[in-house]
C-alpha positions as CSV (number, residue, x, y, z in Angstrom):
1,X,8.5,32.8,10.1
2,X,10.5,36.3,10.9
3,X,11.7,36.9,14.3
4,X,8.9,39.4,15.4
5,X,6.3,36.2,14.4
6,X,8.3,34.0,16.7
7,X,8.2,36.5,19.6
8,X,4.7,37.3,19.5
9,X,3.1,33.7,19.9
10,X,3.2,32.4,23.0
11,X,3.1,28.8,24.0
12,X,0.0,29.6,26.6
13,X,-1.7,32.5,27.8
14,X,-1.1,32.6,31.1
15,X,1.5,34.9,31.1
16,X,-0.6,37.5,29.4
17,X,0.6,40.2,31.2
18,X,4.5,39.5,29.5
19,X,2.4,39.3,26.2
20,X,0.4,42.3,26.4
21,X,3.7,44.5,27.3
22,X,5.3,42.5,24.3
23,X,1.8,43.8,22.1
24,X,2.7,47.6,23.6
25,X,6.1,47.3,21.4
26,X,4.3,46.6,18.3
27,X,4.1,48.9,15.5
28,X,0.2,48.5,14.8
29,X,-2.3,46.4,16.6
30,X,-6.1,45.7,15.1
31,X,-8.3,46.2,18.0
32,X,-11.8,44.7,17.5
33,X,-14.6,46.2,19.5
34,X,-18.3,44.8,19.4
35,X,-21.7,46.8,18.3
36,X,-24.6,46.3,20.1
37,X,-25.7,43.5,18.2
38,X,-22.2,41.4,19.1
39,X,-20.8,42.3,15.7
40,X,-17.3,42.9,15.7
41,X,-15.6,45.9,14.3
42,X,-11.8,45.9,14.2
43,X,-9.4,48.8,13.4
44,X,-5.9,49.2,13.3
45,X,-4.2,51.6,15.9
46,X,-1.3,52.8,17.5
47,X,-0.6,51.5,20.9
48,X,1.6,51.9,23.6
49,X,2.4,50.5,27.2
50,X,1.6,52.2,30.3
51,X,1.4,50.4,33.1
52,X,-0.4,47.7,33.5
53,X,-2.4,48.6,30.2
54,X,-2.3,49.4,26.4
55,X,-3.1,52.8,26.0
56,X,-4.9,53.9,22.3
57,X,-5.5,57.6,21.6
58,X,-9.0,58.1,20.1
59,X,-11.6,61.1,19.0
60,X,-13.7,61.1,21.9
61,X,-16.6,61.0,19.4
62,X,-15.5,58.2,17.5
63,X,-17.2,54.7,17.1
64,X,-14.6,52.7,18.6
65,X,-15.9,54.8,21.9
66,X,-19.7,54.5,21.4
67,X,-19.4,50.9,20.8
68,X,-17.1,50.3,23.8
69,X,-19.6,52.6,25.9
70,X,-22.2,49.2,25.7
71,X,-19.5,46.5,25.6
72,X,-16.4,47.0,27.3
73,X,-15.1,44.0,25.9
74,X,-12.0,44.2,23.2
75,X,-9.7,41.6,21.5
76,X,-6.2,42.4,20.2
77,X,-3.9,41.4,17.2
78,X,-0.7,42.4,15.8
79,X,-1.4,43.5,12.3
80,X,0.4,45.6,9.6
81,X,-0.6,48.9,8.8
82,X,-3.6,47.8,6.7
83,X,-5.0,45.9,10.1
84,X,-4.1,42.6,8.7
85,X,-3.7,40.5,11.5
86,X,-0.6,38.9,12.0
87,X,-1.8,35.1,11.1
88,X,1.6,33.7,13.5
89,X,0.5,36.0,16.7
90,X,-2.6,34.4,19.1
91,X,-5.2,37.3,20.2
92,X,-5.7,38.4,23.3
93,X,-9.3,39.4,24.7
94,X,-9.4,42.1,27.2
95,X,-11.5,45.3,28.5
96,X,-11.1,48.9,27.6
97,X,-12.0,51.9,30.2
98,X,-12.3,55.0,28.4
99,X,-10.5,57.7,30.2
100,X,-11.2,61.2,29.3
101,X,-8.7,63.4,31.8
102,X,-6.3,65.4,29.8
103,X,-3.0,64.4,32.2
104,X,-3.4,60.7,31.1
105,X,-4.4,62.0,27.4
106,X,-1.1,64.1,27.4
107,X,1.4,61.6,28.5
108,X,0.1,59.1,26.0
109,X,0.4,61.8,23.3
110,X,4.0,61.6,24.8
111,X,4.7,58.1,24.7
112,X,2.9,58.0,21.3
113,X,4.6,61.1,19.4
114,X,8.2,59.0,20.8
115,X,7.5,55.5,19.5
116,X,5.4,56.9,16.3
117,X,8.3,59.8,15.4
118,X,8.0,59.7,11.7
119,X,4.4,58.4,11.2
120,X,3.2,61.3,13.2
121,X,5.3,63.7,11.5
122,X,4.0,62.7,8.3
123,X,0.4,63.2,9.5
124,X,1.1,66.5,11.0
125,X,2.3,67.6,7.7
126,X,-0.3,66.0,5.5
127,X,-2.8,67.6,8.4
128,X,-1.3,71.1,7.7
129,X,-1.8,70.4,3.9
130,X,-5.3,68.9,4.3
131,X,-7.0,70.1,7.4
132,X,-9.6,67.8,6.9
133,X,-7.2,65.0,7.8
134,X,-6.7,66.7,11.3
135,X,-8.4,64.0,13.2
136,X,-6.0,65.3,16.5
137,X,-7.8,68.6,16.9
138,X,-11.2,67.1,18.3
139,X,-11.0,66.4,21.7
140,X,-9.3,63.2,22.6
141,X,-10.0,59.8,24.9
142,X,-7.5,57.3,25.7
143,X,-8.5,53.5,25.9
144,X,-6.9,51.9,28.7
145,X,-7.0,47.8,27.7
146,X,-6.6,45.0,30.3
147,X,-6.1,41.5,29.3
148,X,-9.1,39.1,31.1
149,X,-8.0,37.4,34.2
């Protein structure tokens, strides 16, 4: 078990806040949202802390935000880049409130663009090359995810 396993699986939940500002550190996080039928669709993401929450950056016309518009309900999972869940970590259900002002957008395209350097560097570029890869120039939502009480 590596040291980022160890430090992500806590003995009990009840100090979920501690965990979910330990699951803002992460490098990727699969966040599984449900249809309308209670299916579950998970998706890898960036995520950062702010505040009380986990903040994701979304296209404000993506599914993620159609599905969370009938079920605010969420569960999140370290994963790797390929949303494989981390199998040592415990998931942690929550609810997301979409947020669509562009003061709380920008300052998570701040924390984002500062813990994502590279990554988002490489997409910018890649964007430039491809523009149909430019998934930044719709207009933007940000999730804000609380861990259930």
């Amino acid at each position: 078990m590596t040291r980022q396993h160890r430090r992500l699986a806590p003995a009990r939940h009840s100090d979920e806040q501690d965990y979910l500002a330990r699951l803002g550190r992460v490098r990727f996080v699969l966040l599984t949202t449900y249809r309308v039928s209670g299916h579950p669709v998970a998706t890898a993401v960036w995520v950062v802390p702010y505040g009380d929450h986990i903040a994701v950056l979304t296209n404000a016309n993506s599914g993620k935000v159609r599905r969370l518009q009938h079920n605010k309900a969420v569960t999140l999972v370290p994963c790797d880049p390929r949303g494989k869940p981390n199998p040592m970590a415990l998931p942690i259900s929550g609810h997301a409130d979409i947020r669509a002002d562009q003061d709380a957008v920008d300052e998570i395209w701040r924390l984002i663009r500062r813990k994502y350097a590279v990554e988002h560097g490489v997409l910018r570029v890649l964007g430039w090359l491809k523009p149909a890869l430019r998934r930044w120039d719709d207009p933007q939502v940000a999730l804000l995810i609380t861990p259930e009480d």
